[in-house]
Backbone bond lengths (Angstrom), bond angles and torsions (degrees), N, CA, C in turn:
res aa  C-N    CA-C-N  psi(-1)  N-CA   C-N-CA  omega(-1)  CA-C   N-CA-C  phi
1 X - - - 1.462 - - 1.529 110.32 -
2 X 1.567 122.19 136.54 1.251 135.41 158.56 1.533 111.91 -42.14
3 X 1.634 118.17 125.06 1.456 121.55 169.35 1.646 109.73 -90.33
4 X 1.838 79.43 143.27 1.201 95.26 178.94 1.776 110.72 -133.31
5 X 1.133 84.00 118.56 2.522 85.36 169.81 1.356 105.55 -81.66
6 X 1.492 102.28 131.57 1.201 114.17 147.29 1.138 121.59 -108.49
7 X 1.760 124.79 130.20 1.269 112.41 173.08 1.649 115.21 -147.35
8 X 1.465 100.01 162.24 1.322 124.19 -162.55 1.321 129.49 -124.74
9 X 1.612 109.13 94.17 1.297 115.07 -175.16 1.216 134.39 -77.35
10 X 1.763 141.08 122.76 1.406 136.96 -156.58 1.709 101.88 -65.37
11 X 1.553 117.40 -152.18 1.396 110.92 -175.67 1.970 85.70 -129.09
12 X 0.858 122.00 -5.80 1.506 99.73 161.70 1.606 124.97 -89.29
13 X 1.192 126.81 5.38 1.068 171.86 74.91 2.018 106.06 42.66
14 X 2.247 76.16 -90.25 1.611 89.33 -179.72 1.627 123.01 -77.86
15 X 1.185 103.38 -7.97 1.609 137.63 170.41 1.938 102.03 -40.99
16 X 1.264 63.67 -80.54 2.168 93.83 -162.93 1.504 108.31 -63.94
17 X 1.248 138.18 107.32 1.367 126.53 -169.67 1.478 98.80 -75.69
18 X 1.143 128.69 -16.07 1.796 115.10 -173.15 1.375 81.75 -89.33
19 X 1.044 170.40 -65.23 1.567 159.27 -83.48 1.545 71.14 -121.04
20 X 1.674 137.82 -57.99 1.314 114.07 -139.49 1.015 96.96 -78.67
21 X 1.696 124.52 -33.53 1.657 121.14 -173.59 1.093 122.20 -76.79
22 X 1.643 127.74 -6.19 1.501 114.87 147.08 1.290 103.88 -87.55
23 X 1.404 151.95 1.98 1.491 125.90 168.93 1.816 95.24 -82.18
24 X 1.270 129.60 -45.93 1.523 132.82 -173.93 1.554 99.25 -56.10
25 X 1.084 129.17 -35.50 1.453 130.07 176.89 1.883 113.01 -82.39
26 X 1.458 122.17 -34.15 1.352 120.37 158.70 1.736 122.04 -54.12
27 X 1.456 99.58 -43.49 1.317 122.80 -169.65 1.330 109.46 -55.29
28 X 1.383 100.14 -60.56 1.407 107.82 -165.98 1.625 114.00 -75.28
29 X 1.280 119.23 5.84 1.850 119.40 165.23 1.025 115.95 -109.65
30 X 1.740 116.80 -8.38 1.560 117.35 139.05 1.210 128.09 -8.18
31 X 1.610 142.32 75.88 1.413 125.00 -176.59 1.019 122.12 -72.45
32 X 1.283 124.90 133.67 1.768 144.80 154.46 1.269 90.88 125.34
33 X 1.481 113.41 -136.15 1.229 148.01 -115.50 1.582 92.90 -120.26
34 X 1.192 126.22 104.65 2.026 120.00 -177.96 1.783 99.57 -134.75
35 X 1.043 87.31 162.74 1.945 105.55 171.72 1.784 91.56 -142.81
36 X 1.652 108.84 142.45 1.157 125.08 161.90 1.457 123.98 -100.77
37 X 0.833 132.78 117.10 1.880 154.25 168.14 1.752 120.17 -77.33
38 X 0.914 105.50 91.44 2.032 98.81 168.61 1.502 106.55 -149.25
39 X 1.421 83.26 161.87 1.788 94.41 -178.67 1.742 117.31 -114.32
40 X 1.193 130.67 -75.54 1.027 128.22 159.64 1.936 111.75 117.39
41 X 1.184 114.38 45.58 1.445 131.15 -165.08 1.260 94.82 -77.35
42 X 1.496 136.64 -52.82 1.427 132.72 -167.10 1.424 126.40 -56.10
43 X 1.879 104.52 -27.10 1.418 138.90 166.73 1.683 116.13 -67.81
44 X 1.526 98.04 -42.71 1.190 91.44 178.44 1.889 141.56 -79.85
45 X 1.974 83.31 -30.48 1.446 111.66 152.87 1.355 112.96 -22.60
46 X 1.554 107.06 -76.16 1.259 126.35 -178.85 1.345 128.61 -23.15
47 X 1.965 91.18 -75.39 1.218 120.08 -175.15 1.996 111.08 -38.86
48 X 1.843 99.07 -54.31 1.445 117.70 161.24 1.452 124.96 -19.96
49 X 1.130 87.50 -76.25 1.604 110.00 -170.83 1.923 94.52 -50.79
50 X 1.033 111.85 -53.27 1.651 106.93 -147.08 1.748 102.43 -85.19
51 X 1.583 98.64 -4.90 1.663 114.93 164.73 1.898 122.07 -82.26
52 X 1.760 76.56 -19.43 1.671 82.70 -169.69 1.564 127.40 121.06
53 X 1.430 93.47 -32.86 1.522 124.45 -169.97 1.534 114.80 -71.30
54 X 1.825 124.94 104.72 1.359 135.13 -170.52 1.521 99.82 -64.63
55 X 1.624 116.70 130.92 1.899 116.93 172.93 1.345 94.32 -112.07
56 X 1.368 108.09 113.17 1.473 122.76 170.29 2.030 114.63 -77.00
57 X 0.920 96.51 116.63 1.700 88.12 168.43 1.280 106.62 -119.31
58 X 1.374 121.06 135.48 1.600 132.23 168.91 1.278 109.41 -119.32
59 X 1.181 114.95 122.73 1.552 129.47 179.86 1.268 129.25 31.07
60 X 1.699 108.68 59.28 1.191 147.30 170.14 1.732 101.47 103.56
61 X 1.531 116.73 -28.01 1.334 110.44 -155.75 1.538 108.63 -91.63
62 X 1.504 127.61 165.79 1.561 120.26 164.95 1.107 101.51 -86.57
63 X 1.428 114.59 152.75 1.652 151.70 166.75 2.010 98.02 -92.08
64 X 1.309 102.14 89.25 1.704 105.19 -178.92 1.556 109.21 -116.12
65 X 1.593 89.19 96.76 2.025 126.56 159.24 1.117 107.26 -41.59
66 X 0.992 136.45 -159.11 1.407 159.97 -146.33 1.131 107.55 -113.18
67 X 1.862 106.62 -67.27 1.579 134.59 -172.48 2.076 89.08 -76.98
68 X 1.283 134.99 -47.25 1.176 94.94 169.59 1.566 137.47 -87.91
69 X 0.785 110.27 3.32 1.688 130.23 168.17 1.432 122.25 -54.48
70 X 2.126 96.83 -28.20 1.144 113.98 169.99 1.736 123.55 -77.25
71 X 1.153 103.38 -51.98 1.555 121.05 170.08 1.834 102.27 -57.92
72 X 1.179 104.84 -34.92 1.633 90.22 -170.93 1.651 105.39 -78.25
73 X 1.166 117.30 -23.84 1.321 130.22 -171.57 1.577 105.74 -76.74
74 X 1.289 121.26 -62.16 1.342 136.16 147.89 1.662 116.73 -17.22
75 X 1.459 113.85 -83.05 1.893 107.95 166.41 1.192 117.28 -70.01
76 X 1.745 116.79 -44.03 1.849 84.60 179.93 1.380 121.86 -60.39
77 X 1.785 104.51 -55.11 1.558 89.68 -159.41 1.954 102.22 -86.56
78 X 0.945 132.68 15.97 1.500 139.95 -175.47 1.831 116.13 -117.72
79 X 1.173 135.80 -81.97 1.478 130.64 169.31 1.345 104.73 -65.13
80 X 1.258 145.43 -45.95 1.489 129.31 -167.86 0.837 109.57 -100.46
81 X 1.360 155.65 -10.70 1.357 162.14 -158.65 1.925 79.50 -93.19
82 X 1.534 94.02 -96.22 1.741 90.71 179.09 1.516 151.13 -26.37
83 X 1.273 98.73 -24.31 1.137 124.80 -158.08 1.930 107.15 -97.16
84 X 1.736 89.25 -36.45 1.535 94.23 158.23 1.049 119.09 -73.89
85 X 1.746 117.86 -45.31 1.810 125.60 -174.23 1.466 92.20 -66.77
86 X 0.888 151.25 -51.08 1.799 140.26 177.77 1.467 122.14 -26.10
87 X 1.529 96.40 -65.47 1.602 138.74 -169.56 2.081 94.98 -51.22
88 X 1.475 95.05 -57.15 1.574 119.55 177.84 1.632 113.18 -37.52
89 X 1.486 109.31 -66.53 1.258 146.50 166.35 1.569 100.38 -18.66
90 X 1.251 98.55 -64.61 1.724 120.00 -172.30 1.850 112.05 -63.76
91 X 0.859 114.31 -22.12 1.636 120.42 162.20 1.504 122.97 -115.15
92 X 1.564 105.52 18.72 1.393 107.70 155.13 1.687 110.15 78.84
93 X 1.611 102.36 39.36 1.427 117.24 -179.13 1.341 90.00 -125.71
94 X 1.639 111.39 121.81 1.746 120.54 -175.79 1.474 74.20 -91.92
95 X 1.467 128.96 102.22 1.636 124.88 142.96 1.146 133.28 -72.65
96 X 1.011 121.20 171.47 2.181 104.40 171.59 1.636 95.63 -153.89
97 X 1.851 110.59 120.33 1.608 108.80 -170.35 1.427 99.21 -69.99
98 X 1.135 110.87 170.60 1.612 122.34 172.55 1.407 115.70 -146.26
99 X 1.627 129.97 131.35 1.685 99.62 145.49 1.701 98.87 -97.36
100 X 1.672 91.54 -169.07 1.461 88.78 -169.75 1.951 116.42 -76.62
101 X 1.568 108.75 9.39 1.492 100.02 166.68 0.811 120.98 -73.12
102 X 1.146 135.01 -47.49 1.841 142.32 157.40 1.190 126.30 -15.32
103 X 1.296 106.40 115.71 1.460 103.02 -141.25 1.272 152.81 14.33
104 X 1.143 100.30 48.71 1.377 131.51 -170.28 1.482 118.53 40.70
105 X 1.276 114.57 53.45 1.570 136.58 -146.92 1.820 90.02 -104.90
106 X 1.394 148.21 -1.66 1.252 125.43 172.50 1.656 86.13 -160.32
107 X 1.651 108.48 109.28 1.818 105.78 171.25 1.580 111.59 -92.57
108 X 1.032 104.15 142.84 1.424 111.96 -174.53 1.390 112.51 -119.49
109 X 1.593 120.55 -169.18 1.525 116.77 -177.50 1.533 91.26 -163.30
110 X 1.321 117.40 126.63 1.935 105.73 155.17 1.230 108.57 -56.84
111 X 1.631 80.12 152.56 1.242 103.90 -171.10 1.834 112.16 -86.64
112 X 1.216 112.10 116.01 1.613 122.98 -179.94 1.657 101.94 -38.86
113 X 1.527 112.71 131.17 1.216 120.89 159.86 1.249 130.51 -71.05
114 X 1.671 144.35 99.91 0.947 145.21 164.20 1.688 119.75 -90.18
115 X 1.288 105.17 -108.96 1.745 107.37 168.66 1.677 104.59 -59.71
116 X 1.241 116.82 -60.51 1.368 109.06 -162.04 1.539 99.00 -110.88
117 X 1.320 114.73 153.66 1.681 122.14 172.27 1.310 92.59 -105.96
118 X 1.551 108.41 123.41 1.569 119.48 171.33 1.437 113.30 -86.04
119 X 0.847 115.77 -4.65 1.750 121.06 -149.63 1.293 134.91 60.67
120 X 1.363 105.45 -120.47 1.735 106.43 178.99 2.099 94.75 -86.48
121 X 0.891 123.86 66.11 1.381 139.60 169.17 1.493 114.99 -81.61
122 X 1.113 122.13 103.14 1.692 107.36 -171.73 1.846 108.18 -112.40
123 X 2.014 105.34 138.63 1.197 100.32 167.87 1.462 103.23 -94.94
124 X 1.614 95.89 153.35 1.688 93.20 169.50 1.484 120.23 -70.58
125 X 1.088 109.57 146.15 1.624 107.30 177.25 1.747 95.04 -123.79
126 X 1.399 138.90 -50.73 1.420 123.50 -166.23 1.348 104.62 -143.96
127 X 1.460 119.63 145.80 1.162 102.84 167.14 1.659 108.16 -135.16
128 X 0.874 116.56 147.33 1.689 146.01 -174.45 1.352 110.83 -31.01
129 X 1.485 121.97 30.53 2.013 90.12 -149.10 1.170 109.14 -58.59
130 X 1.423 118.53 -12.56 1.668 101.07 -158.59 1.636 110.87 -89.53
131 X 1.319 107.64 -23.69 1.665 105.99 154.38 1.419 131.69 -67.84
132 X 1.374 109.10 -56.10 1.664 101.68 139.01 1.568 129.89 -13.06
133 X 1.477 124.46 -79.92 1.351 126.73 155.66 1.444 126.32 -54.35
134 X 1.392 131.64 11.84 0.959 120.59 131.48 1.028 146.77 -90.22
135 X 1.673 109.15 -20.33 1.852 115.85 164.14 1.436 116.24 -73.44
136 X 1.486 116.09 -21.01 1.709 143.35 179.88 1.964 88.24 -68.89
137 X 0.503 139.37 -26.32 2.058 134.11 -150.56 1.701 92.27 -139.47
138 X 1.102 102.77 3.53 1.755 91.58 177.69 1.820 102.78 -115.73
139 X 1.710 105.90 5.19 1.564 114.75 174.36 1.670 91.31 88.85
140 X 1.086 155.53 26.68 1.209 146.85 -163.08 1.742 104.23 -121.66
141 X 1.289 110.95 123.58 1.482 105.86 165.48 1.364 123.11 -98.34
142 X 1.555 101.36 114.87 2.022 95.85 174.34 1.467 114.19 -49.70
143 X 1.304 110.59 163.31 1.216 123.92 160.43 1.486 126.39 -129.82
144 X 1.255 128.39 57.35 1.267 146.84 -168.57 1.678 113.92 -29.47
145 X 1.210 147.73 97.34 1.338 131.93 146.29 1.833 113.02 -69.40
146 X 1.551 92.88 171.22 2.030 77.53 -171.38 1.422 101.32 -118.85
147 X 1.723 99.51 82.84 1.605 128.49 179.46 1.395 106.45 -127.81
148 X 1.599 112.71 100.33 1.847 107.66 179.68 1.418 99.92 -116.29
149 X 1.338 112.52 -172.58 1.738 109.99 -169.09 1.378 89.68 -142.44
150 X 1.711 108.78 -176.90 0.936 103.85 174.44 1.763 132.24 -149.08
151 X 1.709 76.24 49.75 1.375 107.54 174.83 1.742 98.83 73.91
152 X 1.046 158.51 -48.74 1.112 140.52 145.71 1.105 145.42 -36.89
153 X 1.497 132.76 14.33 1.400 150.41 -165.41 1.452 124.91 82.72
154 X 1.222 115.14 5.17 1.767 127.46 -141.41 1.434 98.02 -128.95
155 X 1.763 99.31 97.47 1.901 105.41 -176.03 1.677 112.34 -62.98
156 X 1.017 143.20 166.51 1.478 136.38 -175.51 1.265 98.67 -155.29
157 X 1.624 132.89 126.62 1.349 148.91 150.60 1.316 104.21 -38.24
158 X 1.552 131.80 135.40 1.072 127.72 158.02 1.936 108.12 -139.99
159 X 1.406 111.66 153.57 1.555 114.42 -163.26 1.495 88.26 -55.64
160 X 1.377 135.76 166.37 1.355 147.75 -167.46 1.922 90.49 -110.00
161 X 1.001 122.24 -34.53 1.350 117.94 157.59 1.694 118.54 -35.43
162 X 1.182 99.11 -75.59 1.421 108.96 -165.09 1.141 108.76 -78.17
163 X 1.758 135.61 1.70 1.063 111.95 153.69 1.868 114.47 -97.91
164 X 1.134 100.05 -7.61 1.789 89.37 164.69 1.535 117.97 -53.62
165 X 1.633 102.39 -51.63 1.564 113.62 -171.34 1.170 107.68 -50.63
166 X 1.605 113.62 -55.44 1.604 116.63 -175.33 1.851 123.92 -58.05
167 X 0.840 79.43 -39.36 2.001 109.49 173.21 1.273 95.49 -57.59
168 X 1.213 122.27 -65.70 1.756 125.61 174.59 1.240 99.46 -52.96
169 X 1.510 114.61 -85.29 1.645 102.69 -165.45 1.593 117.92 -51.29
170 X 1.455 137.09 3.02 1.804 132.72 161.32 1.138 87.39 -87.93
171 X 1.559 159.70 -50.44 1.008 125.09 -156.09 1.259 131.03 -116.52
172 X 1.768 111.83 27.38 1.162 133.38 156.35 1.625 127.73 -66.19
173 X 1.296 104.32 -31.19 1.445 116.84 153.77 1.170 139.96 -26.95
174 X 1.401 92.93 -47.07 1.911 133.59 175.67 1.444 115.11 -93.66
175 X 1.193 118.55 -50.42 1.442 115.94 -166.35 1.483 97.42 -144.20
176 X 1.983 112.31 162.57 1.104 119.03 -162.40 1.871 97.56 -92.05
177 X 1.638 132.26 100.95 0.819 144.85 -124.73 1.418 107.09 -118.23
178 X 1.390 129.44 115.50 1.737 118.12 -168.81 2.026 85.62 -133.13
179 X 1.605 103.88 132.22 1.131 129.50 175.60 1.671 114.04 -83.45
180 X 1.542 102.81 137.74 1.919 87.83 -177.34 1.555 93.55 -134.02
181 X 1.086 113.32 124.43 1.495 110.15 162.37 1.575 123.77 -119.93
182 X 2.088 104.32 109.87 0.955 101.64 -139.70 1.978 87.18 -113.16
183 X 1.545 94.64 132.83 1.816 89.80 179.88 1.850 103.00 -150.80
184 X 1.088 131.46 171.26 1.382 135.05 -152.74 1.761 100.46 -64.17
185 X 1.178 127.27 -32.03 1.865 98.85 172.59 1.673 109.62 -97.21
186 X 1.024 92.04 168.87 1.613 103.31 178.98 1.023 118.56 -93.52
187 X 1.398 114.23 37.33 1.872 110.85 140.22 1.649 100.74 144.09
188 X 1.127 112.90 -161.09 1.391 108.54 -173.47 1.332 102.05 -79.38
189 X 1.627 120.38 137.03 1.604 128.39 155.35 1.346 116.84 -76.83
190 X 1.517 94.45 151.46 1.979 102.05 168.72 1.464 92.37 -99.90
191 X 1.497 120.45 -25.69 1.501 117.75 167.10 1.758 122.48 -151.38
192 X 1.260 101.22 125.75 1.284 124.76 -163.96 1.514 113.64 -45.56
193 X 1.470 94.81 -24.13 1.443 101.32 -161.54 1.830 113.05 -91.93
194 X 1.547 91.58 -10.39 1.168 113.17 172.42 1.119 129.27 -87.04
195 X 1.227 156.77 66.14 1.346 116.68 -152.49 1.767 122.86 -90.01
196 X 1.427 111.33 19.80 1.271 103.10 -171.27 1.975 89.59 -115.57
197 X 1.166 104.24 36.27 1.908 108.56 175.90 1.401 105.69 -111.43
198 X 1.515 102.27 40.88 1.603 99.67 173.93 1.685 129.45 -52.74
199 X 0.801 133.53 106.25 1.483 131.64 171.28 1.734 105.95 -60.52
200 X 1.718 104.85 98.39 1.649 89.66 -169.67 1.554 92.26 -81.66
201 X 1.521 141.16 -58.08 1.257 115.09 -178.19 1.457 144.98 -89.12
202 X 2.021 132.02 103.73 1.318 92.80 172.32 1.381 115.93 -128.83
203 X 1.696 107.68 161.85 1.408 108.49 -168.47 1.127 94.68 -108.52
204 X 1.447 127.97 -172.30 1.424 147.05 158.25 1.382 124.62 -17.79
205 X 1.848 105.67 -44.83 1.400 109.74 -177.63 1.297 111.55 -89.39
206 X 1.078 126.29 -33.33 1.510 137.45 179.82 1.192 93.94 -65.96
207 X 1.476 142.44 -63.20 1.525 131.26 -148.46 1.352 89.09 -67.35
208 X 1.813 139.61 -51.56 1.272 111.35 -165.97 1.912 108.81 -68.78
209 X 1.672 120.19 -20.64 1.151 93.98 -173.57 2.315 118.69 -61.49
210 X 1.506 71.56 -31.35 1.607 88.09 -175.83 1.613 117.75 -49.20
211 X 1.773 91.88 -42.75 1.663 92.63 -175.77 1.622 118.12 -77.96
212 X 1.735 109.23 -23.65 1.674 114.00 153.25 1.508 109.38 -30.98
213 X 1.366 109.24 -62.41 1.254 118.78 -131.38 1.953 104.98 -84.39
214 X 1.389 94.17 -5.64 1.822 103.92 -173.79 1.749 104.69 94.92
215 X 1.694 119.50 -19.08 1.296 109.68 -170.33 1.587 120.99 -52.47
216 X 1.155 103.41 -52.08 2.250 102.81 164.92 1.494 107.01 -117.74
217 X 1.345 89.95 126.31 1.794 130.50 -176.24 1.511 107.35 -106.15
218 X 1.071 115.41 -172.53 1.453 136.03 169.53 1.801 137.59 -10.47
219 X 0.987 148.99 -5.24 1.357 151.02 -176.01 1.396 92.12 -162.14
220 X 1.489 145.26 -21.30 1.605 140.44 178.45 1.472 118.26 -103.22
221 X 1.623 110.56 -6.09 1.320 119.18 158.33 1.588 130.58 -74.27
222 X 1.338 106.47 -23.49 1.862 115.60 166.27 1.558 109.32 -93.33
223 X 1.297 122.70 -7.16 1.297 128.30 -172.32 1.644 90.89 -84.83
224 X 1.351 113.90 -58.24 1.476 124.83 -171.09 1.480 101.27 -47.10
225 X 0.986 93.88 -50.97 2.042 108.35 -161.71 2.000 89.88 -63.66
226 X 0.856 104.25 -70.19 1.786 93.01 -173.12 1.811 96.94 -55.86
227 X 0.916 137.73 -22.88 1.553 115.52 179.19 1.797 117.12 -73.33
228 X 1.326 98.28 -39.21 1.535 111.64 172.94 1.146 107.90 -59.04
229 X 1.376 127.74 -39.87 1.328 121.29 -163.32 1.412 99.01 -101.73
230 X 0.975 127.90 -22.35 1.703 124.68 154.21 1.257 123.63 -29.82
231 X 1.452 108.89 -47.07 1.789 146.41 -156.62 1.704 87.62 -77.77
232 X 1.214 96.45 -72.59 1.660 101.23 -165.01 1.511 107.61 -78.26
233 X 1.510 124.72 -4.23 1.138 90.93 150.53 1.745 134.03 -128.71
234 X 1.739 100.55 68.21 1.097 102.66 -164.53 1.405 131.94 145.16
235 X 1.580 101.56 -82.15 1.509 125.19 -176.56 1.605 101.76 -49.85
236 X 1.303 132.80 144.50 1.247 134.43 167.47 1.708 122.72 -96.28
237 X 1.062 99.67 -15.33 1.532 93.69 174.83 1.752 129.06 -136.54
238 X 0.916 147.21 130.31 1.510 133.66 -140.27 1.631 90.73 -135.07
239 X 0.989 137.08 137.35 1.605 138.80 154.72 1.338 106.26 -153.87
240 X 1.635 103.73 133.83 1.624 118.16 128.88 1.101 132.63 -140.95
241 X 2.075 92.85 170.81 1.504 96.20 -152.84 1.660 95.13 -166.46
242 X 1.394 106.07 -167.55 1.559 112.99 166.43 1.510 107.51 -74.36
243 X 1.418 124.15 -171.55 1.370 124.24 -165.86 2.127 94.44 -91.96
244 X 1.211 99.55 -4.38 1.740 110.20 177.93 1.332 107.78 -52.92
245 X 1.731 108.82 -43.26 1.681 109.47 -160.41 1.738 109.21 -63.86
246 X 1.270 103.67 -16.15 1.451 114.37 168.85 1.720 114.76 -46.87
247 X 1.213 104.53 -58.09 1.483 111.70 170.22 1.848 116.83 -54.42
248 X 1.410 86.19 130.57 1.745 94.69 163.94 1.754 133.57 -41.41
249 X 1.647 93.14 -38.72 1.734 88.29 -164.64 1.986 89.88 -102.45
250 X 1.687 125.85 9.99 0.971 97.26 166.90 2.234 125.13 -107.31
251 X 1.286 114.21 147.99 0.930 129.49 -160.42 1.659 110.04 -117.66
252 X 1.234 111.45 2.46 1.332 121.31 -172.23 1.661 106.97 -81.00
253 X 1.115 131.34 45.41 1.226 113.38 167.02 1.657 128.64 -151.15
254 X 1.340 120.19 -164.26 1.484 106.60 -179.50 1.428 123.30 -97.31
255 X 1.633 120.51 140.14 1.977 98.75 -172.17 1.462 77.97 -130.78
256 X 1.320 98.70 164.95 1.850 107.38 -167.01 1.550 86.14 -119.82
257 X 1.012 82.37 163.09 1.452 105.77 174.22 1.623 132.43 -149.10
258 X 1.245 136.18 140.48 1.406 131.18 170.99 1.681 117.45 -68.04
C-alpha cells in the first residue's frame, strides 16, 4: 500500500509564527502523500474576548454556543485555515483548506447532553475517504480545520485530535497510514519539569502504568485515547513529538504502540 502522513498541529504551534514556519518548512519535505489537521482555540479565545464573547471551558473541553461557534468558524476554518494554505503555496504545496462539510468529507453528530451540555460539539461518526482520495490523487493537499457537520446544515466544533485519528483511521483502508501529533515538546514526559525525559515508547501497558503513576494528566489523556484507537483500528504508525520528528535524522520523540 501507498504511504500516507497524517498530521496534526497543536495551537502553540499556530500561535508562534517562527514555530509555524519551521513546521511549514518540515512539512513540506514530508515525502508522498500527507493531509494537514489543526484547530486553533487559543486564536479563537482571543478573537472572543475582544468581541465580547465569554469561552467557557469545562474540564479541559469548550462549551461552543451559538455566538461562539461563530468565532470558531470564523478563525478555524477562515484566518488559520488560509493563512496556513497561503504559507503552503509558498513552498510549492498546491493545498486546498477544508472543514469537514466540504464535500461532505468528515460527518459528525452533537454531542448528547449528559453531565455537561457542550453545545454544537460534534462526535465523528464517518468520514469520506473516498472524496478525500480524490483531492489526495489529484496532487492536492487537504488542509483540515476541526469543523465537521452533520449533514443537516449544522457546522459542529470537534477536538482537532480526534479528527486526525479518525481521518487516519478512513484512510488507512487506502493507504499504509502513520499519525503525527506534532506540538511544542518533544514527546511525551515522565516529567514535566524535564523536558528531555521523553518516554520514546508507549504501549497499552505502559500508558496504564503511566496513568497510575500521575505521569499523563489532563489534555494528553484524550490525545492518548485517539492514538490507541487509531492503532487498533487500522492506522500503522502513531507518533508524538515536536514539529522536529518530521525530520529524518531526528529520533527524539514518542511512537505508541499496541
Amino acid at each position: 500500500m501507498e504511504k500516507l502522513s497524517i498530521i496534526k498541529i497543536g495551537g502553540n504551534i499556530i500561535e508562534d509564527e517562527t514555530s509555524l514556519n519551521i513546521f511549514l518548512t518540515l512539512f513540506s519535505a514530508v515525502e508522498g502523500k500527507k493531509i494537514l489537521i489543526h484547530g486553533g482555540g487559543k486564536r479563537a479565545t482571543l478573537l472572543a474576548s475582544k468581541l465580547g464573547i465569554a469561552s467557557k471551558i469545562v474540564a479541559g473541553r469548550r462549551i461552543t454556543d451559538a455566538e461562539n461557534l461563530e468565532v470558531i468558524t470564523m478563525v478555524y476554518g477562515g484566518l488559520v485555515n488560509k493563512k496556513i494554505v497561503a504559507k503552503l503555496q509558498a513552498f510549492q504545496i498546491d493545498a486546498i483548506g477544508l472543514t469537514g462539510a466540504d464535500a461532505n468529507s468528515i460527518r459528525a453528530e452533537k454531542r448528547p447532553v449528559t453531565k455537561i451540555d457542550f453545545g454544537f460539539v460534534g462526535d465523528v461518526k464517518a468520514v469520506n475517504s473516498n472524496v478525500i482520495n480524490k483531492l489526495i490523487t489529484a496532487d492536492l493537499t487537504p488542509v483540515f480545520c476541526a469543523i465537521t457537520h452533520d449533514g443537516n446544515g449544522q457546522l459542529l466544533n470537534t477536538n482537532a485530535d480526534t479528527v486526525a485519528s479518525q481521518v487516519a483511521i478512513g484512510m488507512s483502508e487506502r493507504y499504509d497510514t502513520a499519525l503525527y501529533y506534532c506540538f511544542e515538546l518533544e514527546g511525551v514526559l515522565r516529567d514535566f519539569n524535564d523536558k528531555t525525559s521523553i518516554v520514546q515508547q508507549i504501549d497499552a501497558k505502559t500508558y496504564e502504568k503511566l496513568l497510575t503513576a500521575g505521569v499523563i494528566t489532563d489534555g494528553m489523556i484524550p490525545k492518548l485515547d485517539n492514538c490507541f484507537d487509531a492503532l487498533r483500528s487500522g492506522v500503522t504508525r502513531v507518533h508524538i513529538g515536536s514539529t522536529g520528528m518530521l525530520s529524518k535524522d531526528n529520533d527524539k520523540f514518542t511512537t505508541i504502540t499496541l
